[in-house]
C-alpha positions as CSV (number, residue, x, y, z in Angstrom):
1,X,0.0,0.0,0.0
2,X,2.5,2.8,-0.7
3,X,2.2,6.1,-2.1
4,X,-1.3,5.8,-2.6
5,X,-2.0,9.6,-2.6
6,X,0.3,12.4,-3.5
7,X,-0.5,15.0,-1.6
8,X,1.0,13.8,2.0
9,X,-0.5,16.5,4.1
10,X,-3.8,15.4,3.9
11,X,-3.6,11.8,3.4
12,X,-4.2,10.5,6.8
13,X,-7.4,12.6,6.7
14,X,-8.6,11.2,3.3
15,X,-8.1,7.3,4.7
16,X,-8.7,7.6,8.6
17,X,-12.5,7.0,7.8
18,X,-12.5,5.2,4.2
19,X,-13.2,1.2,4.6
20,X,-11.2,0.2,1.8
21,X,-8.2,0.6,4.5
22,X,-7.9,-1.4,7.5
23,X,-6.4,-0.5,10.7
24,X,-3.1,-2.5,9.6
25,X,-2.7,-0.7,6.6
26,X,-2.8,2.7,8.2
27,X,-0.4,1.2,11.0
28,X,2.1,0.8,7.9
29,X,1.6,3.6,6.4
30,X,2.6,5.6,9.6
31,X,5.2,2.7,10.4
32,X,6.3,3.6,6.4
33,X,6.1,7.4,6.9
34,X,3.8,8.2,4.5
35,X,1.5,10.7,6.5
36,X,2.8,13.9,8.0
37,X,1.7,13.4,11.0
38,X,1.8,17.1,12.0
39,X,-0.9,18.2,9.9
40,X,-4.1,19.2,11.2
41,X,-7.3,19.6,9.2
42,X,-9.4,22.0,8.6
43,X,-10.6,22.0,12.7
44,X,-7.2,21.9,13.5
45,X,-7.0,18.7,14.6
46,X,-4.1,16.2,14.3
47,X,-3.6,12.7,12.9
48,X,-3.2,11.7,17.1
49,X,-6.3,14.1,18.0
50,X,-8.2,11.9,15.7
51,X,-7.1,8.5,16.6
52,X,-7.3,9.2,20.3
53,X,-10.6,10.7,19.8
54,X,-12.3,7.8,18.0
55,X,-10.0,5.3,20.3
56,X,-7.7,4.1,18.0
57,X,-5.6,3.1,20.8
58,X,-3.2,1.1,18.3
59,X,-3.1,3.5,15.8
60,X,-2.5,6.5,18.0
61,X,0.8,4.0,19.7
62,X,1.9,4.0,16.4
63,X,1.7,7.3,15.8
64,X,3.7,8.5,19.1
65,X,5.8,5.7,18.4
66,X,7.3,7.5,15.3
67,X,8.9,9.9,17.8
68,X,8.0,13.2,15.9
69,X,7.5,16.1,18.2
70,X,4.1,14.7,20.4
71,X,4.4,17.9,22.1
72,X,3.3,20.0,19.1
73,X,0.8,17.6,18.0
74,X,-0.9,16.8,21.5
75,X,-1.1,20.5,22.7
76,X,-3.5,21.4,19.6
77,X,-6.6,22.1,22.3
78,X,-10.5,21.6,20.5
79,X,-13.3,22.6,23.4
80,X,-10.4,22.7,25.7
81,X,-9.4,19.3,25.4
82,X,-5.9,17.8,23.7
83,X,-4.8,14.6,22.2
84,X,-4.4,12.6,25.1
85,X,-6.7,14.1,27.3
């Protein structure tokens, strides 16, 4: 499943919620690198903001697993609320 979109920025958003990709394959992809995961969307929420919000408990691991800079990406607040809390 590689370099299935071009534009990077905006690919987790695109296959987060379409069901032709499992939970494994966005695992890869992240595991792969092909998201940047310190894009937001259009809310301003983050590839972690959305995995911990819909409790993608594995998916959001693998996402702080990749080491990138978690404090930038869990400190984006929506209602008051971060990431991880």
């Amino acid at each position: 499943m590689s370099k299935i979109l071009n534009n990077t920025k905006e690919k987790f958003f695109e296959i987060f919620n379409n069901p032709r990709y499992s939970k494994e394959d966005i695992i890869k992809m992240i595991e792969d690198d092909e998201f940047d995961l310190t894009a937001k969307n259009d809310k301003g929420m983050t590839a972690l903001y959305i995995s911990c919000m819909f409790r993608e408990n594995e998916i959001a691991e693998a996402i702080i697993k990749k080491n990138i800079d978690v404090i930038n990406i869990t400190t984006t607040e929506i209602d008051g609320k971060t990431a991880l809390y």
